[in-house]
N, C-alpha and C positions, 0 to 999 in steps of 0.2 A: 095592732098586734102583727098583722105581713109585715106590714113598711117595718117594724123592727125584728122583721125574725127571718129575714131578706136574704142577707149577709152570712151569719152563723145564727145557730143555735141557741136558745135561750131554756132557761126554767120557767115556772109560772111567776115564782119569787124573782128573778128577774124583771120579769117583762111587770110585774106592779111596780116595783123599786121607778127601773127609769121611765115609765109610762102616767105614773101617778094615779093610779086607780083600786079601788078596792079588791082584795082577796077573790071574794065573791065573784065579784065579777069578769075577774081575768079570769075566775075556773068556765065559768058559766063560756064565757066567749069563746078560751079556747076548747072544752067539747064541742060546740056549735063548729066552730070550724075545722075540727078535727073530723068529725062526722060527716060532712059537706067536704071531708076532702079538698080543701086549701089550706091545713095546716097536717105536720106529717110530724108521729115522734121518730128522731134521729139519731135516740141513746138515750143516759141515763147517767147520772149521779152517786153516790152513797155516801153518805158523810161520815165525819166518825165516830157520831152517834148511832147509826145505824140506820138513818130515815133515807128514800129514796127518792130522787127529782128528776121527771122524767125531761130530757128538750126536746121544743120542738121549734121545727125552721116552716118558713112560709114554702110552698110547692108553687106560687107566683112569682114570676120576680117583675111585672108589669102588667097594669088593664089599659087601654087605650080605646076611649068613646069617642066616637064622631057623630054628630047629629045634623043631619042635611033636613031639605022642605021635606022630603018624602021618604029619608031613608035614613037608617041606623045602621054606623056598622060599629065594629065590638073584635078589639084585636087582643089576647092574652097571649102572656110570655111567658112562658114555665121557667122555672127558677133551676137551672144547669146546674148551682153550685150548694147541693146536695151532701154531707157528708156521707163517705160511706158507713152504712151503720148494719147489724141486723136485724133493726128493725121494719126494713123494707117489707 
């Protein structure tokens, strides 16, 4: 769900479509990361039925582990290409 929400903005309904995963569980994951702050809502939808889809983009755009005999290091890239939205 980062690796595809990287780039731009997705819906939930997106992100099952090209991810192949149940409903459920894309709600489920992206609360979890939405909460935990590595995923951000960027906007919002209306269709013209009237339902609303919120997106959201990854706030990483890279993790980088290294693993030595004695030591871990642990590099994150915050994700620059942000749409501006009001939901900051």
């Amino acid at each position: 769900i980062l690796n595809y929400t990287i780039e731009q903005p997705h819906s939930v309904i997106d992100i099952v479509k090209a991810l192949d995963i149940p409903m459920t569980t894309a709600y489920r994951r992206v609360n979890n990361l939405t909460d935990e702050k590595l995923l951000k809502v960027t906007g919002s939808i209306v269709t013209d039925d009237g339902k609303k889809y919120f997106l959201y983009q990854s706030k990483l755009k890279a993790i980088y582990v290294v693993f030595g005999l004695e030591s871990l290091n642990v590099q994150v890239i915050e994700n620059k290409d942000f749409v501006n939205s009001a939901y900051w």
